[in-house]
C-alpha positions in Angstrom: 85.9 87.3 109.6 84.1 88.0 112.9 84.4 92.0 112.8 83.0 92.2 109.4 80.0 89.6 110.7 79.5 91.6 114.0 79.3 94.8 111.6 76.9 93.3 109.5 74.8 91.9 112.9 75.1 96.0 114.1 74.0 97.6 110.5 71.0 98.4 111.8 71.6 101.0 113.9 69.9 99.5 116.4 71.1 98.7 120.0 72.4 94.7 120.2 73.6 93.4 123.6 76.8 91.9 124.1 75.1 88.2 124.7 73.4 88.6 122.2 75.9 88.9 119.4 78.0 86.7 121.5 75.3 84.2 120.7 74.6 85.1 117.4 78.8 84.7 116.5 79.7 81.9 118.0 81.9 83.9 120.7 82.5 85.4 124.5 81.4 88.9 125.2 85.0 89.4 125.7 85.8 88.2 122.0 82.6 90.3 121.2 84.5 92.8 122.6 87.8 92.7 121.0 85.6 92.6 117.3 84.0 95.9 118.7 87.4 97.6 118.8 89.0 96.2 115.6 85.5 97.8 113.8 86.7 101.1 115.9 90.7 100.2 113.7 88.5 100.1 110.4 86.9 103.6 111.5 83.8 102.6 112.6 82.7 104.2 115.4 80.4 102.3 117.9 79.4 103.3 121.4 78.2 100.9 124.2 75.0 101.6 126.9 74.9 99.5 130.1 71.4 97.5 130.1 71.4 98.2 126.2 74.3 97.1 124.3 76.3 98.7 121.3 75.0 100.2 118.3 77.1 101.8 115.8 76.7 106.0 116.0 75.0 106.0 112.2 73.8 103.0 110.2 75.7 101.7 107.2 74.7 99.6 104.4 76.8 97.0 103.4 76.7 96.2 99.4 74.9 93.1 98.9 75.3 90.3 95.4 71.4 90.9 95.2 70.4 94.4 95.7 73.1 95.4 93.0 72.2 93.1 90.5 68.5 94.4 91.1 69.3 97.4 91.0 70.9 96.8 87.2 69.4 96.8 84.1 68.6 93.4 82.5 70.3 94.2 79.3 73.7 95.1 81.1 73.7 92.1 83.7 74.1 89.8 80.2 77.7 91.8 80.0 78.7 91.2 83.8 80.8 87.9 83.3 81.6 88.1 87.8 80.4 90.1 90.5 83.0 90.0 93.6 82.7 91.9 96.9 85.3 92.4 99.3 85.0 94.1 102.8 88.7 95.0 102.4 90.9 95.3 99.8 94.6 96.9 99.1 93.4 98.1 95.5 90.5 96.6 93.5 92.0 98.0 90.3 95.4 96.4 91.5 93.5 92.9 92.5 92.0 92.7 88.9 95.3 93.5 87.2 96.7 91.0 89.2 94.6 88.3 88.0 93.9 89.8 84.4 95.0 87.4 82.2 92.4 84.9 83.6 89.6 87.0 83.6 86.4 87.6 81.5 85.5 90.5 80.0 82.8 92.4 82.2 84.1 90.9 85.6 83.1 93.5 88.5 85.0 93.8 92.4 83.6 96.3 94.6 85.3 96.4 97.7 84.0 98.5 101.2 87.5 99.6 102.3 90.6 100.2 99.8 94.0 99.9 102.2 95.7 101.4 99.3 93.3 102.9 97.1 94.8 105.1 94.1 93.8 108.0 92.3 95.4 109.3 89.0 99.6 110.2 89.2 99.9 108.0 91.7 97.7 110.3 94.5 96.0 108.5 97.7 92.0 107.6 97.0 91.1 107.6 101.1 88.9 104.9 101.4 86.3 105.0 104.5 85.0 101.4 105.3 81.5 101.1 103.5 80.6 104.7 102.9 81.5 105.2 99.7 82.0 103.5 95.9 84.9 101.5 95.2 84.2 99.4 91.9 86.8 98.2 89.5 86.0 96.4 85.9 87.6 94.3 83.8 87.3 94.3 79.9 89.3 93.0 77.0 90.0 95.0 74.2 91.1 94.3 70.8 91.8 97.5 70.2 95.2 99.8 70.2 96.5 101.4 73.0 95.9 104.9 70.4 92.7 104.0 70.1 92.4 103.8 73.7 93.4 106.9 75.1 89.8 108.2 75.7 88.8 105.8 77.2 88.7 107.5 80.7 86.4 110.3 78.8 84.0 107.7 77.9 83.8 106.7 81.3 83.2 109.7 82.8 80.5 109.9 80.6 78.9 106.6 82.2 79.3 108.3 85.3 77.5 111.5 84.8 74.7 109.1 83.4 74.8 107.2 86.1 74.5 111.0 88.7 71.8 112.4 86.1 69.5 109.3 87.6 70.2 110.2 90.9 69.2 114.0 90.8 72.4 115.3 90.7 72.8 118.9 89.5 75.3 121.4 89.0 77.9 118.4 87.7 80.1 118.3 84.8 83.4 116.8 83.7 86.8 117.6 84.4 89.6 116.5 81.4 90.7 113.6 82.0 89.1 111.9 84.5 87.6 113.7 87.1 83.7 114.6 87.9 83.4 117.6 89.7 80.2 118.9 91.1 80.1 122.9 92.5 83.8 122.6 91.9 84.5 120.0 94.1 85.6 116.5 93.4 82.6 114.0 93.9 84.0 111.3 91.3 87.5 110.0 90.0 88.2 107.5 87.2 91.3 105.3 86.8 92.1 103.3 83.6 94.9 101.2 83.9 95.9 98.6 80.9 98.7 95.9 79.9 99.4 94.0 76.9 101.4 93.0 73.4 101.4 95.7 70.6 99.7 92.9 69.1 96.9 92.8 71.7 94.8 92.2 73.0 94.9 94.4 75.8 93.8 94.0 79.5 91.6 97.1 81.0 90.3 97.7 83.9 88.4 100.8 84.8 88.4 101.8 88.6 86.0 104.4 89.9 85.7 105.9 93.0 82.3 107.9 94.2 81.9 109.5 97.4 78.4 108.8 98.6 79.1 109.3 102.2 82.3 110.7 103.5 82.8 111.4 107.0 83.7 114.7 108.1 86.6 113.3 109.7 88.8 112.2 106.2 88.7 115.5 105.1 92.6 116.4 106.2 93.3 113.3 104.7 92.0 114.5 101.5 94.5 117.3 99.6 91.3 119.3 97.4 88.2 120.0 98.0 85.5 117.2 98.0 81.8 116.6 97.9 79.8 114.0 98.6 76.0 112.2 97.7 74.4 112.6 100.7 75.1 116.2 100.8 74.1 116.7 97.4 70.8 115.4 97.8 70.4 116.5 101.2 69.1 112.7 101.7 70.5 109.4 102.7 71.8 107.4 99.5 71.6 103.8 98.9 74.6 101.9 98.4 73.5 98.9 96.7 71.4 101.1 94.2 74.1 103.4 93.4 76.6 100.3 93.0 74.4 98.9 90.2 73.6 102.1 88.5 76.8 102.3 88.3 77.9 99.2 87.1 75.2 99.5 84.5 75.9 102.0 83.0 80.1 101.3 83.1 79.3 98.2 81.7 77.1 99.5 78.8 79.8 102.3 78.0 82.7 99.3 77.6 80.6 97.4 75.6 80.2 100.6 73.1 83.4 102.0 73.2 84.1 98.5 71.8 82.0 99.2 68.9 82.4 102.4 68.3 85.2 103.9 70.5 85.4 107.6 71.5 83.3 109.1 68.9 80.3 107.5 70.2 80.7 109.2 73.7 82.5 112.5 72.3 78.9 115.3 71.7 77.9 114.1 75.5 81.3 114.6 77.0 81.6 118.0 75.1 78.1 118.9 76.7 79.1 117.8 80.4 82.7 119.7 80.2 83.3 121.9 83.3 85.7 124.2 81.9 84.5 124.8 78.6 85.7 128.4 77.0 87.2 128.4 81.0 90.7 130.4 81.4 93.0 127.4 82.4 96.4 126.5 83.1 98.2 123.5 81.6 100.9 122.2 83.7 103.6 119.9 82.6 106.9 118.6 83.9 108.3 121.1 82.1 106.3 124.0 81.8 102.9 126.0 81.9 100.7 127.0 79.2 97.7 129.4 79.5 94.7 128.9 77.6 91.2 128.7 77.1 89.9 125.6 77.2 88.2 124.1 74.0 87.4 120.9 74.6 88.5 118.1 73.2 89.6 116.6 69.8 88.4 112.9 67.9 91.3 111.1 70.3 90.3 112.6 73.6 93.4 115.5 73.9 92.7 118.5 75.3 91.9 121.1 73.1 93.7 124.4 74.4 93.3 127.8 72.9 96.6 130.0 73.0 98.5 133.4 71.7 99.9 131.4 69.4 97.4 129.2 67.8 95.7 125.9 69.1 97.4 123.0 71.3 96.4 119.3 72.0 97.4 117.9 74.6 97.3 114.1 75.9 96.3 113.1 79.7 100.0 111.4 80.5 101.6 113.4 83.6 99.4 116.7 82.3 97.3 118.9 85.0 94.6 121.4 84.3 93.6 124.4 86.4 91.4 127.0 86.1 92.4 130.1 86.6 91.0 133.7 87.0 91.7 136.2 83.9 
């Protein structure tokens, strides 16, 4: 795909002149051309100077096979079973549910740019090409789908791991599956799962981490966001975060196995955002105000109310805080 090999050519930062990548691709300097505006369709910006060349306006780094598996630890790359990357993609979770049922446990697609990337309930994950984290994994599991139901938790967990090694302060866990830093949204898991009552059953875990996200998504986005970069106040590698990541997603899977919740449950009780918070449950049918009391052996949300203590599973359930 010429674009995504000019892109790669122009990753840099630095200024490249049309003959030049014409040379280097194989093409005109009017089919250089063309590749320069179908990057601008992908929402890359790129500007041209006459005598110079194009550069793009910032620098991106594209994930790389290597640098991610250097950047894991040697104990977790035994679990990896595939490591795919895709400069587009309609869904990674969708693309490894697609092709579950031939798949290895620990088999990892990260893509740059998700056409149709999906949060929880259905919601839109916006997807800027190659300035964020887009990873899906797949695992089989012998286990219930009961028996499953914190599994997002546990993941979260991996997550805030994952930020902890970074720097990252001020972070904490939102029930079920969000991770919040200064009350905005800087992470989102998505667990999605098929099989017999019999099992086993196929999982795959997406996660989405914003490391970079332009200004220019943020109408596009319906609640308020936070990125990496501004964070740490510092650019952000990619290919290290990628493998952190995968790391420590892949080490979680393989315990939850083991274990299951109870072996992630003390660490997501000490990362919870709202605990003791006011909050609101909201379901289909109703709201329910509470305080928030973390959550029980199975992952449900532990709410304190007038008349006594509630559980309450992820499903089609919100939470909100809420001022008293």
């Amino acid at each position: 795909m010429k674009p995504i090999e000019l892109l790669g050519i122009l990753a840099d930062g630095r200024f490249h002149s049309g003959a030049q990548l014409g040379q280097r691709l194989g093409v005109s300097r009017a089919a250089v051309w063309k590749h320069i505006k179908a990057l601008a369709e992908l929402g890359i910006d790129c500007h041209s100077v006459p005598g110079k060349g194009y550069r793009l306006t910032a620098p991106l780094e594209l994930l790389q096979h290597e640098s991610i598996l250097t950047a894991m630890s040697d104990a977790q790359r035994s679990l990896l079973s595939a490591l795919e990357i895709h400069s587009e993609i309609t869904s990674t979770n969708r693309y490894l549910m697609e092709r579950a049922a031939m798949l290895r446990s620990g088999h990892a697609c990260f893509a740059e740019r998700q056409s149709a990337g999906r949060g929880r309930r259905g919601r839109e994950w916006v997807s800027p090409f190659a300035r964020n984290i887009y990873l899906s994994v797949y695992w089989q599991f012998a286990l219930s789908p009961a028996d499953l139901s914190a599994l997002g938790l546990a993941m979260g967990v991996a997550v805030m791991r994952v930020l902890r090694q970074l720097g990252v302060k001020d972070v904490g866990l939102k029930w079920p599956n969000d991770v919040l830093c200064r009350g905005h949204k800087l992470a989102g898991i998505l667990i999605e799962m098929s099989g017999e009552s019999a099992g086993p059953y196929h999982v795959v875990v997406g996660v989405g981490l914003n490391v970079d996200m332009p200004q220019t998504h943020h109408a596009a986005i319906d609640q308020p966001w936070i990125d990496l970069a501004t964070i740490l106040r510092h650019p952000v590698s990619r290919n290290r975060v990628a493998g952190k990541l995968l790391t420590e997603i892949l080490a979680a899977l393989d315990v939850y196995q083991r274990r299951g919740f109870a072996a992630f449950r003390n660490e997501w009780q000490q990362c919870d955002a709202f605990a003791g918070a006011p909050v609101m449950i909201m379901t289909a049918m109703e709201q329910i105000a509470g305080r928030a009391r973390g959550v029980d052996e199975a992952g449900a949300l532990l709410l304190e109310t007038e008349s006594g203590m509630q559980r309450f599973h992820s499903g089609e359930v919100s939470l909100r805080r809420f001022a008293e």
